[in-house]
Structures are given as structure tokens and as C-alpha cells.
N, C-alpha and C positions, 0 to 999 in steps of 0.2 A: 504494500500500500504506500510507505515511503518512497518505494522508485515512480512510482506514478503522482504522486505530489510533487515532487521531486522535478519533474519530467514536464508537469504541467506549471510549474512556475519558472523552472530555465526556455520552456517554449513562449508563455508571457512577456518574459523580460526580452529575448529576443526578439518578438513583434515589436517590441516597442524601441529598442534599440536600435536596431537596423536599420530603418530611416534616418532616425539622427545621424547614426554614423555614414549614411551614403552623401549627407547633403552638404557636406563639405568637403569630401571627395569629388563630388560630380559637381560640375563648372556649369550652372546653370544661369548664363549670363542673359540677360533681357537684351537685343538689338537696342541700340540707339537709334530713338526715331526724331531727325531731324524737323525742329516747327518748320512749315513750309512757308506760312506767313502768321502776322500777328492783327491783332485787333487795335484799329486807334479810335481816339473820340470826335466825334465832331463838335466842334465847340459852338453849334449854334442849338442844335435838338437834342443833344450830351447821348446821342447813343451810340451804341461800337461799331465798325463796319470793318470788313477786313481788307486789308493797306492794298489790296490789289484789285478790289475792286471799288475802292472809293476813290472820290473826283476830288481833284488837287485844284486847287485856285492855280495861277498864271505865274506868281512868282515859285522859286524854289525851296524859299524856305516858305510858303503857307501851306496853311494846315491841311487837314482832309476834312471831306464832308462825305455825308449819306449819300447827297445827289446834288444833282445842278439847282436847285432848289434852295437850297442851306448855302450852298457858293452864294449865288446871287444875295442873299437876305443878310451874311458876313457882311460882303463888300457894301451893299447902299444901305 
């Protein structure tokens, strides 16, 4: 009866060891997933649009907008 106690707690501890000991062994690295683009605000309707598809006013450093809409209402 002790080898089978015995037997069932070294097969327990096992289960439960065994993963731990694999998961630093095994190189389970996540891909680095490059942002493709990011979100800016527009500073007249304050909501986010992403930088590739929002409208830039005329100079280079101005901001971005939602739409030609929020451009126009910026500038006059």
C-alpha cells in the first residue's frame, strides 16, 4: 500500500513539476510586432485618427485633423 502512495505522490509532484521545469528551458519568445502606425489628436474635435490617414494642414509642422473639415475650422 506504501508503494502505491508512494507512486501516487512522486506521479503528482511530477505533473506539476514538469512544466515549470520545461518553461525555462524552452525559448518561448513572442515575435516583435512592429506599431505600423500610431494615433494623433486632432486638436479641433480632440478625437484620435491614425497619422496615415488623417489630413495634415499645408504647412509641415501642422497638426493633423479627422478631415478637411476640422482643417478648415483650425485655420479661419
Amino acid at each position: 500500500m506504501r508503494v502505491v502512495l508512494l507512486f501516487a505522490v512522486a506521479l503528482l509532484v511530477l505533473t506539476v513539476l514538469l512544466p515549470l521545469l520545461r518553461h525555462p528551458l524552452a525559448k518561448r519568445t513572442r515575435p516583435r510586432v512592429a506599431i505600423s502606425d500610431e494615433l494623433v489628436k486632432d486638436p479641433v474635435c480632440q478625437t484620435y485618427v491614425v497619422r496615415s490617414r488623417a489630413v495634415r494642414g499645408g504647412a509641415a509642422d501642422a497638426p493633423y485633423f479627422c478631415s478637411e473639415e476640422c482643417a478648415r475650422r483650425y485655420v479661419g
